[in-house]
C-alpha positions as CSV (number, residue, x, y, z in Angstrom):
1,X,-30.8,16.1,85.6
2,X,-28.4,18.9,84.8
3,X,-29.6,22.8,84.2
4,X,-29.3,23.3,80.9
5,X,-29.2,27.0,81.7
6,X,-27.3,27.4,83.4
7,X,-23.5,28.6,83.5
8,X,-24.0,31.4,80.9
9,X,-21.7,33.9,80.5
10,X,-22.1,37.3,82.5
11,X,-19.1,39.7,81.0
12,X,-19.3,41.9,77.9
13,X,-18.4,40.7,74.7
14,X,-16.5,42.8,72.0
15,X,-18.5,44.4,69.4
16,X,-18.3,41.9,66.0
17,X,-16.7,39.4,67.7
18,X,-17.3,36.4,65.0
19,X,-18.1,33.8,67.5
20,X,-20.4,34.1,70.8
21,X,-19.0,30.7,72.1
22,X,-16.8,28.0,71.8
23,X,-17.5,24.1,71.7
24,X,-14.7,22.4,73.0
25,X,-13.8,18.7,72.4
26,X,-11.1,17.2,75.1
27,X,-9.2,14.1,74.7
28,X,-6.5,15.5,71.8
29,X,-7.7,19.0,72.2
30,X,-7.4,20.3,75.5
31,X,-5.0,17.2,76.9
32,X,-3.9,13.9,76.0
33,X,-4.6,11.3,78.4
34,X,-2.8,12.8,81.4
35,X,-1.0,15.3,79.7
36,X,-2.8,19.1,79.5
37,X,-2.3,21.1,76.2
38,X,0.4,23.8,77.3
39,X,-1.7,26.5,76.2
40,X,-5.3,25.3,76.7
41,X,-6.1,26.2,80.1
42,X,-5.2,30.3,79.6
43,X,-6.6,29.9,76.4
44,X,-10.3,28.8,78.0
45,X,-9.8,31.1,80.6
46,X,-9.4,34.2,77.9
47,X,-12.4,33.2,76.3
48,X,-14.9,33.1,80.1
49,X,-12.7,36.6,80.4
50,X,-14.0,37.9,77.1
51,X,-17.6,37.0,78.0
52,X,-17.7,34.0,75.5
53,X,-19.9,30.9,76.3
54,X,-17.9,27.6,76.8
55,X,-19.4,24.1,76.5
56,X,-17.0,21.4,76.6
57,X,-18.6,19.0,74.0
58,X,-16.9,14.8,74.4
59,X,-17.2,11.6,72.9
60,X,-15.8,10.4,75.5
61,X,-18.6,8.0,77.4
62,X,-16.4,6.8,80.1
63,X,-17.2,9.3,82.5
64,X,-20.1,11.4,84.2
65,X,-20.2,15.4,83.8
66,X,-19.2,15.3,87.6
67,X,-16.5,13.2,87.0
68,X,-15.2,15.3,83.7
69,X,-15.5,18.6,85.8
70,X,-13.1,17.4,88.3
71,X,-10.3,15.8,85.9
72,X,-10.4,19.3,84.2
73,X,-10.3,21.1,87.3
74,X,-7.4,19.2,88.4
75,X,-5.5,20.4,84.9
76,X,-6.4,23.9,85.6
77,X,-9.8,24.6,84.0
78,X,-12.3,26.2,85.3
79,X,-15.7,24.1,84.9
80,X,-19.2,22.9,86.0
81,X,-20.9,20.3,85.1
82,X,-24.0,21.9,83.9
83,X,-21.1,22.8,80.6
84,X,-20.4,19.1,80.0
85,X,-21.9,17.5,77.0
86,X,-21.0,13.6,77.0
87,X,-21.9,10.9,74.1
88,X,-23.2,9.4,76.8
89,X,-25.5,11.7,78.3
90,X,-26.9,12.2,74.3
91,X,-27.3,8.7,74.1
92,X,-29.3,8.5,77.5
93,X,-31.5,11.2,75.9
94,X,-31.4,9.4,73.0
95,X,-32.9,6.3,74.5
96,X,-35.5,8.1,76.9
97,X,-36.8,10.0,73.7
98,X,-38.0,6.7,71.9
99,X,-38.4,3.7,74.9
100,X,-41.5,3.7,77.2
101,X,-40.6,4.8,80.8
102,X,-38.5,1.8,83.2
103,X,-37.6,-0.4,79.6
104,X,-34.4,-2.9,80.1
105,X,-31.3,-1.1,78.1
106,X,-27.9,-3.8,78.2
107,X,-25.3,-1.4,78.9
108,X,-21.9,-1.9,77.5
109,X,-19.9,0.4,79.1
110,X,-19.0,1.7,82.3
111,X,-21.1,2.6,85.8
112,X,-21.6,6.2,84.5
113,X,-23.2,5.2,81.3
114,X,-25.4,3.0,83.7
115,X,-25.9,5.7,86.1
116,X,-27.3,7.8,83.1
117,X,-29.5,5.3,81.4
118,X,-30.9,5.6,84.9
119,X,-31.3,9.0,85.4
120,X,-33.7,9.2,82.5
121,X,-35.8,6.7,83.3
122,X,-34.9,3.2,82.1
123,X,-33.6,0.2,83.8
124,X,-30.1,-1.0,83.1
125,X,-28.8,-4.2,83.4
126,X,-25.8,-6.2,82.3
127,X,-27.0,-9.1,81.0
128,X,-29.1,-10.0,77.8
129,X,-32.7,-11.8,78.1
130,X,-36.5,-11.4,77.4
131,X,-37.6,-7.8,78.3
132,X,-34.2,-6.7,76.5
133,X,-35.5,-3.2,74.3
134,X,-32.0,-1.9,73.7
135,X,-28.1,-2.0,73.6
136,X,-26.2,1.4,74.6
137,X,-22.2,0.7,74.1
138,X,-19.9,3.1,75.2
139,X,-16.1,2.7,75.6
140,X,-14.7,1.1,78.8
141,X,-11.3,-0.8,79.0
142,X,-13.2,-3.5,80.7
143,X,-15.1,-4.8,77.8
144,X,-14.2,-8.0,76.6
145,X,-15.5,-11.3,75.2
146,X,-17.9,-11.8,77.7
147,X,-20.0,-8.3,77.7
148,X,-19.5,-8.4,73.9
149,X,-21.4,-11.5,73.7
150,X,-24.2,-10.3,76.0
151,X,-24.6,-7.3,73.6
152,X,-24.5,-9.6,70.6
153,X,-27.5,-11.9,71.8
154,X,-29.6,-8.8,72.9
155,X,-28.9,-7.3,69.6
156,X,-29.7,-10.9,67.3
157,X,-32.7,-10.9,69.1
158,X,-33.7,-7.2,68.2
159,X,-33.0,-5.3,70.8
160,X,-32.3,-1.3,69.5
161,X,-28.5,-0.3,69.5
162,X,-26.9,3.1,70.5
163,X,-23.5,3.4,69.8
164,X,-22.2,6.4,71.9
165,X,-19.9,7.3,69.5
166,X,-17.5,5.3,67.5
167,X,-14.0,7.0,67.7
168,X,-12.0,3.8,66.2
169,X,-8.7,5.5,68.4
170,X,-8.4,7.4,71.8
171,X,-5.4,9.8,71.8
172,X,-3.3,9.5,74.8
173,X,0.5,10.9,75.9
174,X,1.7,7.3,74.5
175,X,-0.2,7.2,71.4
176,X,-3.5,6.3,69.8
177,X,-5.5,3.7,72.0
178,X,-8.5,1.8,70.9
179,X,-11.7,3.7,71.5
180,X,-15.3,2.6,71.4
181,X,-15.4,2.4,67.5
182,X,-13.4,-0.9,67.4
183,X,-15.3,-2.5,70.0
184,X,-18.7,-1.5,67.9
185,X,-17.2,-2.6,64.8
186,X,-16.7,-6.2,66.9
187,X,-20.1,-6.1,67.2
188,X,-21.4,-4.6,63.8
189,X,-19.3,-8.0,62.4
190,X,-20.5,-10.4,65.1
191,X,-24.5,-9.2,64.5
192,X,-24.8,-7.3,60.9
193,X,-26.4,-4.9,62.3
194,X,-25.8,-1.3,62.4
195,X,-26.2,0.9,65.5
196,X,-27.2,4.4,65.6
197,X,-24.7,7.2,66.6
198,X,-25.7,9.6,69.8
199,X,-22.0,11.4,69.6
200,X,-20.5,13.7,67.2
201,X,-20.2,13.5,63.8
202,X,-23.9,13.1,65.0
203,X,-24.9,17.0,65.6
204,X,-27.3,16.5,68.2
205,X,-24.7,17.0,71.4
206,X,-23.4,19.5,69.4
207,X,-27.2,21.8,69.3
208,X,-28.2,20.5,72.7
209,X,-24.9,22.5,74.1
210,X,-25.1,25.6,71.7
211,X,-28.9,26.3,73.1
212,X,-28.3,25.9,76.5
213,X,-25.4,28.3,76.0
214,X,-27.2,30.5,74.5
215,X,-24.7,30.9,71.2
216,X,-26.2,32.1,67.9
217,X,-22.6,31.7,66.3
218,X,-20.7,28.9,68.4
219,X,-17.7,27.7,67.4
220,X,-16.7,23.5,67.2
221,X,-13.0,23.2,68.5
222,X,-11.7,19.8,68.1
223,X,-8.9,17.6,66.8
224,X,-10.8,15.1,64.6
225,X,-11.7,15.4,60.7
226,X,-14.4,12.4,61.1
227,X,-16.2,13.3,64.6
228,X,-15.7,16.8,65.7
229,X,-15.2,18.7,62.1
230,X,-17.6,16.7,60.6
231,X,-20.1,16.9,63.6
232,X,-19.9,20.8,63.1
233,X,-20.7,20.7,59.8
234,X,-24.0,18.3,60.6
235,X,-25.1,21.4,62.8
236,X,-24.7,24.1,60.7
237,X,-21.8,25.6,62.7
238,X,-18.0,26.8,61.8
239,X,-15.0,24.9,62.9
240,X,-11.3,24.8,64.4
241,X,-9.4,22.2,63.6
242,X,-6.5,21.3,66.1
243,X,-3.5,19.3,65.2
244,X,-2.5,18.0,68.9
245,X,-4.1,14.9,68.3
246,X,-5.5,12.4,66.2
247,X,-5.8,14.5,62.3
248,X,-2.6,15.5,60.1
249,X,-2.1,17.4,57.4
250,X,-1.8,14.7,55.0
251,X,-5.2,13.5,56.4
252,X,-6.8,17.4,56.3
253,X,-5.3,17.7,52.6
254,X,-7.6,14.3,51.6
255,X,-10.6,15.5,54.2
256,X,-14.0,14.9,52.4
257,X,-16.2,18.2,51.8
258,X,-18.0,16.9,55.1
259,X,-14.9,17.2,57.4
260,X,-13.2,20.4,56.0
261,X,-12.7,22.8,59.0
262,X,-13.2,26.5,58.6
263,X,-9.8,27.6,60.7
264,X,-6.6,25.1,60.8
265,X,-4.6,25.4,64.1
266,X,-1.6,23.9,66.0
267,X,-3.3,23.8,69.1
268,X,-6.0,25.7,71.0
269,X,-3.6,28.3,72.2
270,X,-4.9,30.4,69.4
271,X,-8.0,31.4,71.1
272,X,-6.2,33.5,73.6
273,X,-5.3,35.9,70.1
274,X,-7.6,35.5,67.1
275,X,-9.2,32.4,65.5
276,X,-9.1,34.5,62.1
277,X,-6.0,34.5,61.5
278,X,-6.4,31.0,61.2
279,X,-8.4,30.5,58.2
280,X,-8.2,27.7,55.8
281,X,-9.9,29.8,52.8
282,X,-8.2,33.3,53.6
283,X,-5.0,34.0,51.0
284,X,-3.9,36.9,52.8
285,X,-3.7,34.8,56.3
286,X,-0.7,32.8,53.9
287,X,0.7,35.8,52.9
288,X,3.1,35.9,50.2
289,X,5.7,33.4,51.8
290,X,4.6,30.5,49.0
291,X,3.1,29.7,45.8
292,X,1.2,26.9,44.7
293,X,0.2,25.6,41.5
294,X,-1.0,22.6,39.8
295,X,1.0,20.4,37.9
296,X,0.6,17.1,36.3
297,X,3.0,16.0,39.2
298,X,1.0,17.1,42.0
299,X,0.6,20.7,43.8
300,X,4.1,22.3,43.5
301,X,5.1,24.5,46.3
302,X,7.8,27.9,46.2
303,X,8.9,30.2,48.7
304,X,8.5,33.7,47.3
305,X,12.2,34.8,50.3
306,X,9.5,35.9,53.1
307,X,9.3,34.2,56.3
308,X,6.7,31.3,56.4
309,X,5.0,29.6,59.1
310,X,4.7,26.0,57.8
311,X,0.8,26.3,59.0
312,X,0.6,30.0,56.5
313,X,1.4,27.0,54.2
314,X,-0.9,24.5,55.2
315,X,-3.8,26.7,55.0
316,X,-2.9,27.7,51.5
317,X,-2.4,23.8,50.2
318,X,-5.9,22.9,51.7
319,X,-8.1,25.0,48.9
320,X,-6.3,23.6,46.1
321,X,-6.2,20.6,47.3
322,X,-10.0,20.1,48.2
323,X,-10.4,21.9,44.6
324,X,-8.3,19.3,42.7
325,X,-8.6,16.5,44.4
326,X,-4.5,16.2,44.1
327,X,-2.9,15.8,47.7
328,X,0.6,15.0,46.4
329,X,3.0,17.8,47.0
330,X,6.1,19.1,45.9
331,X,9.1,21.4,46.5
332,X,10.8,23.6,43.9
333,X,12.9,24.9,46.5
334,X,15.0,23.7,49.8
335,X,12.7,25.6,52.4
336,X,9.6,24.7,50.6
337,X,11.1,20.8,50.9
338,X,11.9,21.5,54.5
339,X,8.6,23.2,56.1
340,X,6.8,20.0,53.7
341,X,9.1,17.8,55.5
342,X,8.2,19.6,59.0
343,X,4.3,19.4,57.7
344,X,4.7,15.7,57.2
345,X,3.8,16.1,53.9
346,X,5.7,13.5,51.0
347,X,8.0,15.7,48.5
């Protein structure tokens, strides 16, 4: 089992630095499928510089910490595995917390999902029968008819389910994939039943990776409203959101008070500068490049002549928008309709 001490940082930070580490989600945050996030791996590498704590914190149950280390090695991170925090691996601990010592778990899911179950003590097998005391599902491509059947007998029968996380989508450099969430709602219709969640929006990987770290003020980084926004605001802890993946705009402008993210952010490049100057809540972040106001048509937007970053404007929508519940938008002027338009936001 993994040190969960080990890995802290050694350098100086800065004096009021407003975060002492940095909980990093991957797939749509640091790369996409096989493609890395220009900016990601000298943005990590400025944070270990500046003496911050990094945990890379995944829903992603596919893999092993080993195996996660050395696909982010490969796209020029620096990592060990004692900084990985899997669904998986929270599920495993999940399991061993409530199941006697050598109990039968049906694992749906791949060999390192297996290879975790046992690590912690329990026996995994693939196939449902008597003896049976859970079901852990985590995402694998090979999951079809057949395993979901085995899963669906165990779980008739009473077996406990884990769902590592339930991530309907997986972003990749062609699109948004299925993830584990659609092969658990196959399930949830197939049984009735409901499974418990190990992942994020859960916040226990979350905690488990802020401790070992050491991090009195972490900070979630991730591109999802429902998991990794809504995960940080399960453990008490601030929040980046990142539009290289799976959230919008449209979608942050309708976010539920459970998945509104303290910083908005193109992409993770911005922790190489200053993760302030990227807060949702913060007027003078926008500046005076736009106005917005309520009116019975929506939230009407003006450019005030300054030069506007279409995130400046972003951030400024988001408060009134949350406030008034009113997530249509408007233009009163040309630029206003065109950085809209390059928001993907309706005018």
């Amino acid at each position: 089992m993994r040190d969960e001490t080990a890995a802290r940082p050694t350098a100086a930070r800065p004096a009021g630095a407003p975060y002492d580490g940095y909980l990093l989600d991957l797939d749509g945050t640091l790369y996409r499928g096989a493609e890395v996030i220009t900016a990601a791996p000298a943005a990590v590498a400025r944070l270990r510089s500046g003496g911050d704590a990094v945990r890379f914190v995944t829903n992603n149950a596919a893999r092993t910490a080993e195996h996660v280390v050395t696909r982010l090695r490969r796209m020029g991170f620096a990592a060990v595995a004692d900084e990985v925090y899997t669904s998986s691996y929270a599920a495993a601990r999940m399991l061993a917390e409530r199941l006697p010592a050598a109990s039968r778990v049906l694992v749906l899911g791949t060999s390192a999902l297996a290879e975790l179950v046992g690590e912690v003590g329990l026996r995994p097998v693939r196939q449902s029968g008597e003896g049976v005391s859970a079901v852990v599902q985590g995402h694998a491509r090979e999951t079809g008819w057949r395993e979901l059947a085995e899963a669906s007998v165990a779980v008739r029968a009473g077996a406990w389910w884990v769902a590592c996380n339930t991530d309907a989508t997986l972003p990749s450099e062609r699109g948004e994939l299925p993830g584990n969430g659609a092969m658990v709602a196959a399930l949830r219709t197939a049984t009735g039943a409901e499974p418990l969640v190990a992942g994020k929006p859960q916040a226990a990987s979350l905690r488990m990776a802020a401790q070992a770290a050491g991090c009195e003020r972490p900070l979630v980084v991730g591109d999802r409203l429902e998991t990794d926004i809504a995960g940080a605001h399960a453990a008490g802890m601030d929040s980046l959101l990142v539009l290289s993946g799976v959230s919008t705009p449209q979608g942050l402008l309708c976010a539920s008070k459970e998945q509104r993210p303290t910083h908005v952010a193109a992409d993770v490049g911005v922790l190489a500068d200053s993760v302030s100057a990227c807060e949702v809540n913060d007027a003078s972040v926008a500046g005076s490049a736009w106005q917005v106001s309520h009116t019975a048509d929506g939230l009407l937007v003006s450019s005030t002549g300054e030069n506007g970053a279409a995130l400046a404007l972003l951030r400024r929508l988001c408060p009134h928008a949350w406030a008034s519940g009113t997530v249509t938008t408007r233009a009163a002027d040309d630029t206003s309709r065109a950085v809209l338009s390059e928001l993907g936001l309706p005018t």
